[in-house]
N, CA, C and O atoms as a GROMACS GRO file, in nm:
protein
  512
    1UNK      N    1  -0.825  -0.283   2.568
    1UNK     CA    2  -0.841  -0.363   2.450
    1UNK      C    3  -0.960  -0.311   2.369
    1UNK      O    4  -1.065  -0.278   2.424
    2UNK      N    5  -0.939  -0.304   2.244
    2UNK     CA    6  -1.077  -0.232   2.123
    2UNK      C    7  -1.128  -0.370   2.064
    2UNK      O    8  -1.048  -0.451   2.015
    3UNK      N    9  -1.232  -0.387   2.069
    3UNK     CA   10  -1.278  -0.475   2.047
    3UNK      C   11  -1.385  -0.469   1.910
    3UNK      O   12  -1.501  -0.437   1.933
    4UNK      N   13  -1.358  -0.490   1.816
    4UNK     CA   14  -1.455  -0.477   1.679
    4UNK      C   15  -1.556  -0.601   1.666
    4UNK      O   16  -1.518  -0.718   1.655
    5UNK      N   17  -1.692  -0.560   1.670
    5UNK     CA   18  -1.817  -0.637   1.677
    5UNK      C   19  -1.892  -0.590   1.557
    5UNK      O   20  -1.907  -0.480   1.505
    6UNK      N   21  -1.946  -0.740   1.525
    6UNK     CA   22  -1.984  -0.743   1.346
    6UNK      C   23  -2.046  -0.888   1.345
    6UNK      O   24  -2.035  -0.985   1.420
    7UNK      N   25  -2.108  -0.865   1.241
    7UNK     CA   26  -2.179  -0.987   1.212
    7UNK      C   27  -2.283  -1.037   1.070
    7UNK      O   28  -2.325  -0.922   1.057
    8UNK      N   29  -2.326  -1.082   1.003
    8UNK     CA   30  -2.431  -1.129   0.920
    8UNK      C   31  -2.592  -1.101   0.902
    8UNK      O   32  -2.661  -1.092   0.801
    9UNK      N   33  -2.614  -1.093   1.010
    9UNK     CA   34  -2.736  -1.037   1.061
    9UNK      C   35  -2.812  -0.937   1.069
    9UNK      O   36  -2.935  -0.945   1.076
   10UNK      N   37  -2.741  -0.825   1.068
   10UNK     CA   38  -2.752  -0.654   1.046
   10UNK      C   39  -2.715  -0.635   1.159
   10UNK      O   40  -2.681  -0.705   1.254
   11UNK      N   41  -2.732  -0.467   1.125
   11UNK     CA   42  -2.691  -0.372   1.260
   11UNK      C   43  -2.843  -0.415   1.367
   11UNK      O   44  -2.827  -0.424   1.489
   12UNK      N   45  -2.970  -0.437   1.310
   12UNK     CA   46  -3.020  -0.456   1.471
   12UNK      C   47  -3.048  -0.567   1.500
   12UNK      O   48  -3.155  -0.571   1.561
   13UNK      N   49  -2.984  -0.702   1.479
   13UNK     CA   50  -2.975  -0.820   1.519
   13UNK      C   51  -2.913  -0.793   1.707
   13UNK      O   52  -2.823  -0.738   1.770
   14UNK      N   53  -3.051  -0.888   1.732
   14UNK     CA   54  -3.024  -0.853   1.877
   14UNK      C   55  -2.892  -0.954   1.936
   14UNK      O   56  -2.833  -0.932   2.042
   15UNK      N   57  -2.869  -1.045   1.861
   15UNK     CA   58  -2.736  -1.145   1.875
   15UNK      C   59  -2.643  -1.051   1.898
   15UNK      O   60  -2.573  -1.062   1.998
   16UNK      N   61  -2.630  -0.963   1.825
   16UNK     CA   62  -2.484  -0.854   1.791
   16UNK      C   63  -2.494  -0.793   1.950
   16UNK      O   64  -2.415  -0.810   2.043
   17UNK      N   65  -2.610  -0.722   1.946
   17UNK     CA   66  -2.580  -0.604   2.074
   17UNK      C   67  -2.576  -0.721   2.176
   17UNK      O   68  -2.485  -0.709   2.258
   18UNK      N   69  -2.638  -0.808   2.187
   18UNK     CA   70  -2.595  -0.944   2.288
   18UNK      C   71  -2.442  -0.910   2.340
   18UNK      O   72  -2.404  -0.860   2.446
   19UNK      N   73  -2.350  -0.970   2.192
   19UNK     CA   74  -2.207  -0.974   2.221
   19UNK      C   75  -2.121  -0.832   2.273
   19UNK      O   76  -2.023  -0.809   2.344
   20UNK      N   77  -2.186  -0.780   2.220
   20UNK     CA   78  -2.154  -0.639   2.231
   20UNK      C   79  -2.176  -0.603   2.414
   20UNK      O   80  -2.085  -0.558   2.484
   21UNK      N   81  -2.258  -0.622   2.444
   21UNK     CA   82  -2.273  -0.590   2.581
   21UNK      C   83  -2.219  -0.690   2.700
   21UNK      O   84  -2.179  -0.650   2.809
   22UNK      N   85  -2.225  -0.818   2.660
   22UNK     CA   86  -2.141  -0.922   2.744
   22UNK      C   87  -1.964  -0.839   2.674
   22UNK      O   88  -1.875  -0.888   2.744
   23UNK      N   89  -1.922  -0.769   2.599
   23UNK     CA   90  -1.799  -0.760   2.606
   23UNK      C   91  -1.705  -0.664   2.672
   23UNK      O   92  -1.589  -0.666   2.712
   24UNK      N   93  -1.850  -0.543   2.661
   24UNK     CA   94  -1.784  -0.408   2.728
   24UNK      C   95  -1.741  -0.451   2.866
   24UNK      O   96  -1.682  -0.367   2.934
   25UNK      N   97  -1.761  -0.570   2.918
   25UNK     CA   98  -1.693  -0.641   3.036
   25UNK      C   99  -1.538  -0.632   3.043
   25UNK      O  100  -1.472  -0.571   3.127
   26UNK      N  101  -1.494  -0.705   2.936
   26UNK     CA  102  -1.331  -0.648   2.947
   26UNK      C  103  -1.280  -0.615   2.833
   26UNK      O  104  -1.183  -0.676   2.790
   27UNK      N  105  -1.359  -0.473   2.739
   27UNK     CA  106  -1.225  -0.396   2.648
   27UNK      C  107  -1.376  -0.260   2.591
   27UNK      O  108  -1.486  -0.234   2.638
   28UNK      N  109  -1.321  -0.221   2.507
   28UNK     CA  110  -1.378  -0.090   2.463
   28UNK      C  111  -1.438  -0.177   2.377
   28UNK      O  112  -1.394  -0.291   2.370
   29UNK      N  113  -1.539  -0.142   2.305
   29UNK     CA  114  -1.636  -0.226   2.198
   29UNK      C  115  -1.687  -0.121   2.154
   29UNK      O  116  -1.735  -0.022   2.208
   30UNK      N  117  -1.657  -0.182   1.943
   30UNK     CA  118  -1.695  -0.088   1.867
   30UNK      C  119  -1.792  -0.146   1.782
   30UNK      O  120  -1.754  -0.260   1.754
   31UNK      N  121  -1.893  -0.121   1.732
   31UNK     CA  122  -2.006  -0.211   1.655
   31UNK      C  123  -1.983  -0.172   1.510
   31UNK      O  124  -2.013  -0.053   1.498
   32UNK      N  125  -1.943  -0.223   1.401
   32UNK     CA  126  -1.907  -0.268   1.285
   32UNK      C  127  -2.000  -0.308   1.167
   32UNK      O  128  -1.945  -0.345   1.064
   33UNK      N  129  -2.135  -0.304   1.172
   33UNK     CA  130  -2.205  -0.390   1.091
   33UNK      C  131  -2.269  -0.362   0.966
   33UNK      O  132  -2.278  -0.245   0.929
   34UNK      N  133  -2.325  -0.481   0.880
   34UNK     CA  134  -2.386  -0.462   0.748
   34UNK      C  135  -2.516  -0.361   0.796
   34UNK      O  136  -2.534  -0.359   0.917
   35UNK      N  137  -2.600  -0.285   0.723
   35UNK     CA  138  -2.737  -0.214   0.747
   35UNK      C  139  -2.814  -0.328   0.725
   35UNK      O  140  -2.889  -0.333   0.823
   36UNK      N  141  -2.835  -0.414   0.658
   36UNK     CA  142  -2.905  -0.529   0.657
   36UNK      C  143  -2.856  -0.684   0.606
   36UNK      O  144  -2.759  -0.708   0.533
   37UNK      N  145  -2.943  -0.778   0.662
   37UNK     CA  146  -2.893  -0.899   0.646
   37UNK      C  147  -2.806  -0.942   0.585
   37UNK      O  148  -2.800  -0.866   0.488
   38UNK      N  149  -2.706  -1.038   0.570
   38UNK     CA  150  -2.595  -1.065   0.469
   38UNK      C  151  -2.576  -1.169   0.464
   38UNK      O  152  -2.475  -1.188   0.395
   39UNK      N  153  -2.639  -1.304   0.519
   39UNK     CA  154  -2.625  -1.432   0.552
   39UNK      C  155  -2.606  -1.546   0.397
   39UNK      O  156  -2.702  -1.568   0.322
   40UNK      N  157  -2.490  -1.595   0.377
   40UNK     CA  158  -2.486  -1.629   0.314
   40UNK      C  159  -2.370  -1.574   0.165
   40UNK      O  160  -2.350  -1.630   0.057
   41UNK      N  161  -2.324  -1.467   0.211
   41UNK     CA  162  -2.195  -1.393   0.150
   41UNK      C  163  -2.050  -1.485   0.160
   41UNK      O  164  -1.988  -1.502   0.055
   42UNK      N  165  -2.007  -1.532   0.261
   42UNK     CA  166  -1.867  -1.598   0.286
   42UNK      C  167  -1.838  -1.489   0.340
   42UNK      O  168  -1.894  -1.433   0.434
   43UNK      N  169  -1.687  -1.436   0.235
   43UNK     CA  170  -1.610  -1.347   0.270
   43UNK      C  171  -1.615  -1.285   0.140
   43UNK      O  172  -1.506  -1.248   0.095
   44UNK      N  173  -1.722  -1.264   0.068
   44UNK     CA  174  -1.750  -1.175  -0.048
   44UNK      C  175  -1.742  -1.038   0.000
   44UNK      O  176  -1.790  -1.012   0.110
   45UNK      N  177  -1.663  -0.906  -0.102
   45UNK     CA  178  -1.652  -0.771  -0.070
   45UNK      C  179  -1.727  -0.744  -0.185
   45UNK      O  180  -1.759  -0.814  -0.281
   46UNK      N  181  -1.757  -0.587  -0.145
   46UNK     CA  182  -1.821  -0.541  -0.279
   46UNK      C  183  -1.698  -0.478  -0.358
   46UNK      O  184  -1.610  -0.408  -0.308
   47UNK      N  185  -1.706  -0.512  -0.474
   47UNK     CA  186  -1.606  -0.435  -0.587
   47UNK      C  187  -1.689  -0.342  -0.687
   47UNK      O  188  -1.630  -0.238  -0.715
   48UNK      N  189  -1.772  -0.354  -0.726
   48UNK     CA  190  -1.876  -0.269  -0.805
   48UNK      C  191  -1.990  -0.167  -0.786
   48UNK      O  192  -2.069  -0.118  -0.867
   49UNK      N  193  -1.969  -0.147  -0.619
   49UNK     CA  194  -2.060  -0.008  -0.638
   49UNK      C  195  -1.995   0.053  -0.512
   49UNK      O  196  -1.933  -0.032  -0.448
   50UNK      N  197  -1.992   0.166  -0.462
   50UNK     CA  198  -1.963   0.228  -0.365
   50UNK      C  199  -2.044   0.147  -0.242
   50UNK      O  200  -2.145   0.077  -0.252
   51UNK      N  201  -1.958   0.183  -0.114
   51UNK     CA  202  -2.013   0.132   0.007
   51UNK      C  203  -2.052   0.231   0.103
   51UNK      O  204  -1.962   0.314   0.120
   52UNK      N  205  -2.142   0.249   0.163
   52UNK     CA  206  -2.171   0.374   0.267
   52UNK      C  207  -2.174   0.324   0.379
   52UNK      O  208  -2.205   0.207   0.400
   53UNK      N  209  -2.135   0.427   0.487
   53UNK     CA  210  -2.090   0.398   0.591
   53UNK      C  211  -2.191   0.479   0.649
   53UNK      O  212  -2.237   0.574   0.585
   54UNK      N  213  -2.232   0.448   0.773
   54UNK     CA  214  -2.323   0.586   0.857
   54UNK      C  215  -2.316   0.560   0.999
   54UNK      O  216  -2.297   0.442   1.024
   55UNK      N  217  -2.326   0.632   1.092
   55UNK     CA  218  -2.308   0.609   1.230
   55UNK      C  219  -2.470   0.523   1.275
   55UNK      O  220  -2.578   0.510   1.218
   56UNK      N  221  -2.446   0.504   1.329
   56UNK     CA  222  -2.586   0.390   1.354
   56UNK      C  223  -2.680   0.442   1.503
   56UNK      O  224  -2.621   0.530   1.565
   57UNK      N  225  -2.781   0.410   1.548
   57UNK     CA  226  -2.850   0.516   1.660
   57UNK      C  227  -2.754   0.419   1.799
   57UNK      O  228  -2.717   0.303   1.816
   58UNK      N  229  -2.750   0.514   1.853
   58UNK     CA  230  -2.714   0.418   2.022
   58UNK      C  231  -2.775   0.304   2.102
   58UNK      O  232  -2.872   0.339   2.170
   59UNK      N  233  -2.753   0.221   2.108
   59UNK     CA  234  -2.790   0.098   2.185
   59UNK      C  235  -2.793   0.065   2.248
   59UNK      O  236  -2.886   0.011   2.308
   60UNK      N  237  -2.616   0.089   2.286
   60UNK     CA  238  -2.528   0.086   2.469
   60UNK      C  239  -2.458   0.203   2.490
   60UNK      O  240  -2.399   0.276   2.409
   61UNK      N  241  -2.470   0.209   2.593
   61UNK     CA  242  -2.388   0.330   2.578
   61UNK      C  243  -2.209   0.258   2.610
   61UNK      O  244  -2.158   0.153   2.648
   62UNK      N  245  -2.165   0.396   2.563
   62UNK     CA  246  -2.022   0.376   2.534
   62UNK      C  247  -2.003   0.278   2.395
   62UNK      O  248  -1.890   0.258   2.351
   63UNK      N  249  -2.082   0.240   2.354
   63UNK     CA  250  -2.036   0.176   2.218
   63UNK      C  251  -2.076   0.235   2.113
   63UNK      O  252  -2.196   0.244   2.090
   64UNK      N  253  -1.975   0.290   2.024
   64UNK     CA  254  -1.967   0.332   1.894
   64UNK      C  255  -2.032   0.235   1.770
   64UNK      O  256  -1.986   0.127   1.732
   65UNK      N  257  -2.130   0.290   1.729
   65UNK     CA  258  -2.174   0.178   1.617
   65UNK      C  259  -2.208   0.245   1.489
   65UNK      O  260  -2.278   0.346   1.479
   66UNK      N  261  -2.136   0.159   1.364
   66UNK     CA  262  -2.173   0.253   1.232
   66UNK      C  263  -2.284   0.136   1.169
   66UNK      O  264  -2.287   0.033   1.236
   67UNK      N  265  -2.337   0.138   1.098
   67UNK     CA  266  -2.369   0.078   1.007
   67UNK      C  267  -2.344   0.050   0.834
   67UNK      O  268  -2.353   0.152   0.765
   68UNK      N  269  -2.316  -0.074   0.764
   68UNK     CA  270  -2.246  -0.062   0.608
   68UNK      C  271  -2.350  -0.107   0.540
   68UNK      O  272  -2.417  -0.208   0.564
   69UNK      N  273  -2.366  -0.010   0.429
   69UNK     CA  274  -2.429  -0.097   0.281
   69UNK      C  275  -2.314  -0.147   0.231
   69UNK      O  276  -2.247  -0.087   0.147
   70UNK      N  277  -2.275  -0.292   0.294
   70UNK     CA  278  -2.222  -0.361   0.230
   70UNK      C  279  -2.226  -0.503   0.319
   70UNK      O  280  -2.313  -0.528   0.403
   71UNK      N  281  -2.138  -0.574   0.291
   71UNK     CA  282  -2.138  -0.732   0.329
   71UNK      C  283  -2.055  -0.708   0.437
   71UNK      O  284  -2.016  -0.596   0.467
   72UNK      N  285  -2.017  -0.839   0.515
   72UNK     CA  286  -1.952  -0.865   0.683
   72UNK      C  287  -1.787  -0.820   0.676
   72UNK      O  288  -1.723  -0.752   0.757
   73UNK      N  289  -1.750  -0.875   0.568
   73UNK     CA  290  -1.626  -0.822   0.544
   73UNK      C  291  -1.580  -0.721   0.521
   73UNK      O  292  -1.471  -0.677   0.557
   74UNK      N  293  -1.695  -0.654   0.427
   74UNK     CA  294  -1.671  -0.523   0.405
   74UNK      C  295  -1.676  -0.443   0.522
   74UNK      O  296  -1.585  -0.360   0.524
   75UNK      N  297  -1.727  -0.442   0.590
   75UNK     CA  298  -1.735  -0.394   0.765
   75UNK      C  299  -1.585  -0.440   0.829
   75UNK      O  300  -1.523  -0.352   0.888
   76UNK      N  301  -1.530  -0.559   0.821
   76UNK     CA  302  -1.415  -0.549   0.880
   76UNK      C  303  -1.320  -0.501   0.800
   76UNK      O  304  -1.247  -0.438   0.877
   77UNK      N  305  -1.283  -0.493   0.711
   77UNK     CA  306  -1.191  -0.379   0.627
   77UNK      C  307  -1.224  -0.254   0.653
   77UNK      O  308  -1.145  -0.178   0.709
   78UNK      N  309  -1.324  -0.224   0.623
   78UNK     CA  310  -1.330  -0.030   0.672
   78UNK      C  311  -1.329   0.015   0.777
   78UNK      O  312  -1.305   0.133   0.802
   79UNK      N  313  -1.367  -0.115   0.902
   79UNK     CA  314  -1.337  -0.071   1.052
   79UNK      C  315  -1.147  -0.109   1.055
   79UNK      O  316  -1.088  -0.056   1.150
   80UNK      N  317  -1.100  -0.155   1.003
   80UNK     CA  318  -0.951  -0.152   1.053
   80UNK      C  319  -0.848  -0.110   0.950
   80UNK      O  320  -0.727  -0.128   0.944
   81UNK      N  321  -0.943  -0.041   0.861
   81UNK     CA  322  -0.862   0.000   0.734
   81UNK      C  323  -0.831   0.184   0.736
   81UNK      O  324  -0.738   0.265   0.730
   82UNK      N  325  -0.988   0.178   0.750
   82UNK     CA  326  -1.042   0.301   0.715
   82UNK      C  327  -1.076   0.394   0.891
   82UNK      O  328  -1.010   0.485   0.939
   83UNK      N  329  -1.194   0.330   0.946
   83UNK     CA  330  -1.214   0.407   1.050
   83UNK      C  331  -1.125   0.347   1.188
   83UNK      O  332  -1.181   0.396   1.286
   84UNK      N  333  -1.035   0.281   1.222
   84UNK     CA  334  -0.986   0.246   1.352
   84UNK      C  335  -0.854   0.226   1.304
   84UNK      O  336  -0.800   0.140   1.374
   85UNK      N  337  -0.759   0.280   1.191
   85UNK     CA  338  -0.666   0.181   1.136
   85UNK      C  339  -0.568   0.178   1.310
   85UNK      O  340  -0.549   0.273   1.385
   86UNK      N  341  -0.515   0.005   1.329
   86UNK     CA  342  -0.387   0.006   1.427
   86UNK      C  343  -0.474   0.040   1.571
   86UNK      O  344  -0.421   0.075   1.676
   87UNK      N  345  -0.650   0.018   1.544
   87UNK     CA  346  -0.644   0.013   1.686
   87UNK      C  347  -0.748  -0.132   1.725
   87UNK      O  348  -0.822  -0.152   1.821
   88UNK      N  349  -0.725  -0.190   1.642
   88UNK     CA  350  -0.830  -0.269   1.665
   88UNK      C  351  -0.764  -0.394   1.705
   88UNK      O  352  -0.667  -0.429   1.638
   89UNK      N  353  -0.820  -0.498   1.850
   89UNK     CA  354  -0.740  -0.590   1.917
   89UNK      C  355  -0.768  -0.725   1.878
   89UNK      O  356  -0.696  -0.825   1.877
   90UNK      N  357  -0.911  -0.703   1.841
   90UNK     CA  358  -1.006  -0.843   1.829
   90UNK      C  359  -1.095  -0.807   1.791
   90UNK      O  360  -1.135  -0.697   1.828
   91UNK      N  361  -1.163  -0.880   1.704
   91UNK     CA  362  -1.257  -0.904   1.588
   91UNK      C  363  -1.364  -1.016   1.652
   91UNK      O  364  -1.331  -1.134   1.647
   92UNK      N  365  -1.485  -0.982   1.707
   92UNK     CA  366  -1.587  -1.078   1.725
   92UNK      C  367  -1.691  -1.069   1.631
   92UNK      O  368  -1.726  -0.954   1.606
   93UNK      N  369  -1.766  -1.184   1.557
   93UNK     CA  370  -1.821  -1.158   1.449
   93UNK      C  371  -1.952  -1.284   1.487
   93UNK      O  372  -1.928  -1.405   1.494
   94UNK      N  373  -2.068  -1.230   1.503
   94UNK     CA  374  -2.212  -1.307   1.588
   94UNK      C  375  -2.296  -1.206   1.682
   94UNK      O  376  -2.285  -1.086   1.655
   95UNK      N  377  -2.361  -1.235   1.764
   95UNK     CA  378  -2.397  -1.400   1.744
   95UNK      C  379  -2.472  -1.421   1.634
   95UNK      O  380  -2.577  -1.359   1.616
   96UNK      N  381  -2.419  -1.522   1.537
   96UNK     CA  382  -2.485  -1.559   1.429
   96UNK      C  383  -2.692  -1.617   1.494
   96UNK      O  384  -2.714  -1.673   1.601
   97UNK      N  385  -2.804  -1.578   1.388
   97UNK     CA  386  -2.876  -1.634   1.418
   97UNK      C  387  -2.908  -1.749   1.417
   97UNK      O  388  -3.011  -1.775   1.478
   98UNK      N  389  -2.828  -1.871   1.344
   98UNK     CA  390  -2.864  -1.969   1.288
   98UNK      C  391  -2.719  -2.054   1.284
   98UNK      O  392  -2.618  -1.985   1.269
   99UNK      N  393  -2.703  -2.204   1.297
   99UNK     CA  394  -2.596  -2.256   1.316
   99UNK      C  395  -2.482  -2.233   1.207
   99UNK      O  396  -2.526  -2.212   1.093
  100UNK      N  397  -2.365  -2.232   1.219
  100UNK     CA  398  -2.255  -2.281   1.115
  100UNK      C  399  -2.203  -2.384   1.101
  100UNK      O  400  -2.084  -2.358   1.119
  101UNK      N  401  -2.212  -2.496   1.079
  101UNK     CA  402  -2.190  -2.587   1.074
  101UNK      C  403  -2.163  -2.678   0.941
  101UNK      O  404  -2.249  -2.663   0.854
  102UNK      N  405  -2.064  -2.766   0.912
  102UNK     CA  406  -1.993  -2.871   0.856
  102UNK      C  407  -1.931  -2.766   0.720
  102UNK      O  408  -1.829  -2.699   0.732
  103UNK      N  409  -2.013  -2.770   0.600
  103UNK     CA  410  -2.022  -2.709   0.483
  103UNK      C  411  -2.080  -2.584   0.485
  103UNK      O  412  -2.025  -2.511   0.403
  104UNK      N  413  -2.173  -2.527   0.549
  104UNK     CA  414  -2.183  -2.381   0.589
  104UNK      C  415  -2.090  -2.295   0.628
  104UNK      O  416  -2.113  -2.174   0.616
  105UNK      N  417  -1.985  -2.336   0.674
  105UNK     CA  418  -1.894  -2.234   0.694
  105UNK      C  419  -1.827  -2.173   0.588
  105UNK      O  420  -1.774  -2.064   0.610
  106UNK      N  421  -1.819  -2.224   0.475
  106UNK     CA  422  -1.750  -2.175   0.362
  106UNK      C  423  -1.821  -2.089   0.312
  106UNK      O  424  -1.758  -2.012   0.240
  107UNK      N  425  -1.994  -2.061   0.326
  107UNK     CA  426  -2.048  -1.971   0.244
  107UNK      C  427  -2.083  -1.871   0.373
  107UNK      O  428  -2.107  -1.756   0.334
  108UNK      N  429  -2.094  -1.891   0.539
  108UNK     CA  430  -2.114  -1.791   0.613
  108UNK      C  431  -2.055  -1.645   0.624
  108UNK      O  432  -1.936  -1.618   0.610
  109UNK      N  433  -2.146  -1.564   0.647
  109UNK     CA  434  -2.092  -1.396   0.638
  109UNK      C  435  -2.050  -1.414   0.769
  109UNK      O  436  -1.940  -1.361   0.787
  110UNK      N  437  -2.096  -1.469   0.867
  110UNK     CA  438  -2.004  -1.479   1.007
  110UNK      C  439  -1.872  -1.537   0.999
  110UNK      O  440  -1.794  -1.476   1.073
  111UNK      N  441  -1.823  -1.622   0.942
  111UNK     CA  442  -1.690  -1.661   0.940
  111UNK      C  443  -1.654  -1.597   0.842
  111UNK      O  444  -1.531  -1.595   0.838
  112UNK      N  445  -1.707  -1.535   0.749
  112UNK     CA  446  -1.606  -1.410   0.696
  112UNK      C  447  -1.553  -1.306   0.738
  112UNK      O  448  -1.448  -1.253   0.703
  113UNK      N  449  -1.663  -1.260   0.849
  113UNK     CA  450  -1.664  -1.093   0.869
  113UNK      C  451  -1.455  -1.143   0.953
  113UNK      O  452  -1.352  -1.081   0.929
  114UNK      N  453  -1.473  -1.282   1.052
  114UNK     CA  454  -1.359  -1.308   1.142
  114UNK      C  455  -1.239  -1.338   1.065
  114UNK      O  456  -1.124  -1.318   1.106
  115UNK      N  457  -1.284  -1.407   0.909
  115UNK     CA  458  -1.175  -1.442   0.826
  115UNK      C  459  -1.112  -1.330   0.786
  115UNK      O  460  -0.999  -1.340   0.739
  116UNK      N  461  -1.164  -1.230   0.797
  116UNK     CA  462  -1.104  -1.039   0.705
  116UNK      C  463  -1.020  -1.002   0.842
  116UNK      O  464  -0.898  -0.990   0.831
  117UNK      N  465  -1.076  -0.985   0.960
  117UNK     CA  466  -0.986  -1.018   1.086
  117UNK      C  467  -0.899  -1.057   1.104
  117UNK      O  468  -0.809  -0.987   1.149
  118UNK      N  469  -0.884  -1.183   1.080
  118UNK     CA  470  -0.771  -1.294   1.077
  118UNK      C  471  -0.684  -1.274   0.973
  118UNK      O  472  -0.563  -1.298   0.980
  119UNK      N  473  -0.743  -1.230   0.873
  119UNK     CA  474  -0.635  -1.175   0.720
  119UNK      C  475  -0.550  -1.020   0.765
  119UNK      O  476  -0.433  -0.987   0.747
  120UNK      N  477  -0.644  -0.963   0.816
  120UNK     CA  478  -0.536  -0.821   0.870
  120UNK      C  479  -0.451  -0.834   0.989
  120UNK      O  480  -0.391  -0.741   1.041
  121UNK      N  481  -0.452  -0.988   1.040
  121UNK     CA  482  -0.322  -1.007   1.120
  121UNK      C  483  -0.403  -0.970   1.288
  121UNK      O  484  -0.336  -0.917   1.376
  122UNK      N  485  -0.520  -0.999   1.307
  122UNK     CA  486  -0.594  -0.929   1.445
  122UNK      C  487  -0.658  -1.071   1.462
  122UNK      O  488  -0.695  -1.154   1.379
  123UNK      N  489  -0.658  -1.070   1.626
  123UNK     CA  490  -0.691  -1.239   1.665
  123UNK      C  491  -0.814  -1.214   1.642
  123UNK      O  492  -0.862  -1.105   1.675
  124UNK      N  493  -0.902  -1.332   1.567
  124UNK     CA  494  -1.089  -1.332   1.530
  124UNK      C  495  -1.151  -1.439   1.586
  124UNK      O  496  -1.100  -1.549   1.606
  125UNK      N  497  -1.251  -1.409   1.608
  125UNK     CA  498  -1.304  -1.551   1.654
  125UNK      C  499  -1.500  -1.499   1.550
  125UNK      O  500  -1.525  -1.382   1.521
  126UNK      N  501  -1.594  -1.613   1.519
  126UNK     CA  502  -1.718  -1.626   1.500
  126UNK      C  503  -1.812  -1.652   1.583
  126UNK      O  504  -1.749  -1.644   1.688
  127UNK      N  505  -1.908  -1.675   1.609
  127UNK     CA  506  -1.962  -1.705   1.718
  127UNK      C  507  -2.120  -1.737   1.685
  127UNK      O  508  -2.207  -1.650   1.692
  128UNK      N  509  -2.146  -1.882   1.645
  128UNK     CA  510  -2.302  -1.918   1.629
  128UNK      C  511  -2.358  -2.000   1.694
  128UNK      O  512  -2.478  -2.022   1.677
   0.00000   0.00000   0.00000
């Protein structure tokens, strides 16, 4: 199982490599994330400037990690669009730093990054 890990927080939110390492337990885990914070996006993409992608330094081993100048979503579109198309099983998107809760969820980059997941037809889950 490929497992795509992402989140709101950035690439060195220690929440992320958290999930990331409780997962390499049962599937391959690929790290997905914004270069910096994004809290507070939804499921906003960028449409107006280019997005860069870059491989990100090692953390765990065996896990592949890029980093995006862009928002949470934008990370799950280019990981199952662009760099993994048809291999990706599940979409985990956390650990958020900070709760989601009642009316926050509509503006969280964590339940977006899982909502772009859930829109390309791949089971998602959030996690705060």
């Amino acid at each position: 199982m490929r497992i795509l890990v992402t989140n709101d927080d950035g690439i060195d939110a220690p929440g992320l490599w958290t999930v990331a390492k409780e997962l390499q337990k049962v599937g391959q885990v690929t790290v997905v994330a914004p270069q910096w914070e994004q809290s507070g996006v939804g499921s906003s993409v960028s449409l107006r400037q280019a997005v860069k992608v870059s491989k990100a330094k090692l953390q765990l081993k065996d896990v592949e990690a890029y980093s995006v100048e862009g928002t949470p979503a934008d990370c799950v579109i280019i990981a199952v669009r662009s760099l993994f198309p048809g291999e990706i099983d599940l979409v985990v998107s956390g650990i958020n730093r900070g709760p989601n809760i009642g009316h926050d969820i509509f503006v969280s980059g964590t339940v977006g990054a899982a909502l772009q997941g859930y829109l390309h037809g791949i089971p998602s889950l959030a996690i705060s």
